[in-house]
C-alpha positions in Angstrom: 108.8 69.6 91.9 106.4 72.1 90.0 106.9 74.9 88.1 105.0 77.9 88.7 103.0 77.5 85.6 101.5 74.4 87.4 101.4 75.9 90.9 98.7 79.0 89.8 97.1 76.1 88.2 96.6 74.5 91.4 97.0 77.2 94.3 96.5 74.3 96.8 100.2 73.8 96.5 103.0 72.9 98.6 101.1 70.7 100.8 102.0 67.0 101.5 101.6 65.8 98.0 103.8 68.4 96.9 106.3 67.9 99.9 106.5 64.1 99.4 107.0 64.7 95.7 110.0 67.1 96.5 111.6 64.4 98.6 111.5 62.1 96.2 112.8 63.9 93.6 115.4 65.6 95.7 117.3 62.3 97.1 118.6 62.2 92.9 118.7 66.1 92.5 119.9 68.5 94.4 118.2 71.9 94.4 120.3 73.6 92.2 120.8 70.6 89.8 116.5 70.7 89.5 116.8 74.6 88.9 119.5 74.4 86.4 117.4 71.5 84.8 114.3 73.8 84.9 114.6 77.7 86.1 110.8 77.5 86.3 110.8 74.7 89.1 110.1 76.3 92.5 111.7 74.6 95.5 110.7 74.0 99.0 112.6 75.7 101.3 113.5 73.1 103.6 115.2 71.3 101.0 117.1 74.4 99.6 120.6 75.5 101.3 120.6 78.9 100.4 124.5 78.8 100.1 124.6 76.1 97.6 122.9 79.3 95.0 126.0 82.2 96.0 127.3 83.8 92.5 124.7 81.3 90.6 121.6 82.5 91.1 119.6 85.3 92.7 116.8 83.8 95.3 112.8 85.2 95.9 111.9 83.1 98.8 108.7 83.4 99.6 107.2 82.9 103.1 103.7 82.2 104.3 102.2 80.8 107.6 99.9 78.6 104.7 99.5 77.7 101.6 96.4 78.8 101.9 97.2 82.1 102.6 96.0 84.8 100.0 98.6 87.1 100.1 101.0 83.8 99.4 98.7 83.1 96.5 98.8 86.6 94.9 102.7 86.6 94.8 103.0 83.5 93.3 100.6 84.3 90.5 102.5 87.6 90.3 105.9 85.3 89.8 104.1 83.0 87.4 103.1 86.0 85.1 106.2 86.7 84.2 108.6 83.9 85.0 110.6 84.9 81.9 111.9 87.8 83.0 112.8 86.2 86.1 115.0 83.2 84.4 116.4 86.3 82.6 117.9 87.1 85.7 118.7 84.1 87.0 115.9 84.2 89.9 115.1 80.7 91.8 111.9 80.4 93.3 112.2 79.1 97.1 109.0 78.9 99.0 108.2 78.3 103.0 104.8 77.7 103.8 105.4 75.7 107.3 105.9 77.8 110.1 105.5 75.0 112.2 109.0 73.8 111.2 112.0 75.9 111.4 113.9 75.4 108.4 117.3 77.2 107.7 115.8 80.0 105.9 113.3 80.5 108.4 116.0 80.6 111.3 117.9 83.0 109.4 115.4 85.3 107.5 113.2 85.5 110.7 109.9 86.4 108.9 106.6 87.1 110.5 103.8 85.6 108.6 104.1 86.2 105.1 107.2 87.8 103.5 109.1 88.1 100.1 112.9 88.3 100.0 115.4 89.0 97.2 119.1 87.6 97.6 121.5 88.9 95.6 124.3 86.7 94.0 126.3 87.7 96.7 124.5 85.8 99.5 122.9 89.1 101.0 119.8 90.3 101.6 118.4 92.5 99.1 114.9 93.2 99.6 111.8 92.5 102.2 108.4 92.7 101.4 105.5 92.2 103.6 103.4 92.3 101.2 103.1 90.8 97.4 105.3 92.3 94.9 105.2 93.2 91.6 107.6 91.5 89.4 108.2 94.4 87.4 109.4 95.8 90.6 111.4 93.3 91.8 113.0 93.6 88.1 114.0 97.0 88.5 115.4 96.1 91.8 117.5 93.5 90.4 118.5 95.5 87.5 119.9 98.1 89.8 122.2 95.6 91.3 126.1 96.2 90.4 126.3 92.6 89.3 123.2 92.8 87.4 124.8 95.8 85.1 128.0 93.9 84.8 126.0 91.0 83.4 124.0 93.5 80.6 127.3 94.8 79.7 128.4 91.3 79.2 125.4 90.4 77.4 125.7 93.4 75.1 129.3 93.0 74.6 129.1 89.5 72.7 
């Protein structure tokens, strides 16, 4: 698995290395263990159930026809600049760069070429982007969240 310090690093990315690796490591781990482990980690989406992170975490998938795919690049670099205010909100990083296979999330996100998603906690659909998004943005679109304010008032509470 990498974490998205290591994938700017090396924008060549989820490819077969990167698959195989995630195989591997995933027949010990399941998705959410390797998140909980390390909130940095981003997963491959054909691996990842979506269901498995309802009321845990909140989910940016990220969908591209390639790696290689610039727009694909520029959101992850986005993501990587500011990963912690994405742990801070208890984001996982789920990315789909075959559109050759249809994985789950494809089936059920339908995107067309390259797309960002938010889930909420909730299992639902948040926000679609066709284009790279800010994660300042995507911040004050999680912040906004009912669940989100519950979790400040927690947070300021003890």
């Amino acid at each position: 698995m990498k974490t998205l310090a290591s994938l700017v690093l090396s924008v060549g990315l989820i490819a077969p290395a990167f698959a195989e690796e995630t195989a591997s490591t995933m027949s010990v781990v399941s998705p959410l263990e390797a998140w909980q482990d390390d909130p940095t980690v981003i997963l491959n989406g054909a691996d990842v159930n979506i269901d498995d992170f309802k009321w845990i975490a909140r989910p940016v998938i990220v969908f591209a026809t390639s790696p290689a795919d610039p727009r694909f690049a520029e959101q992850m670099e986005l993501l990587a600049d500011r990963v912690d205010e994405l742990m801070i909100r208890d984001v996982v990083v789920i990315v789909d760069t075959d559109d050759e296979t249809l994985s789950d999330l494809r089936r059920k996100l339908r995107p067309r070429d390259f797309m960002m998603v938010l889930i909420g906690k909730d299992g639902g659909v948040k926000l679609r982007k066709p284009f790279p998004y800010d994660v300042r943005e995507l911040s004050r679109s999680i912040d906004k969240m009912p669940l989100r304010q519950q979790e400040i008032r927690e947070r300021r509470g003890s």
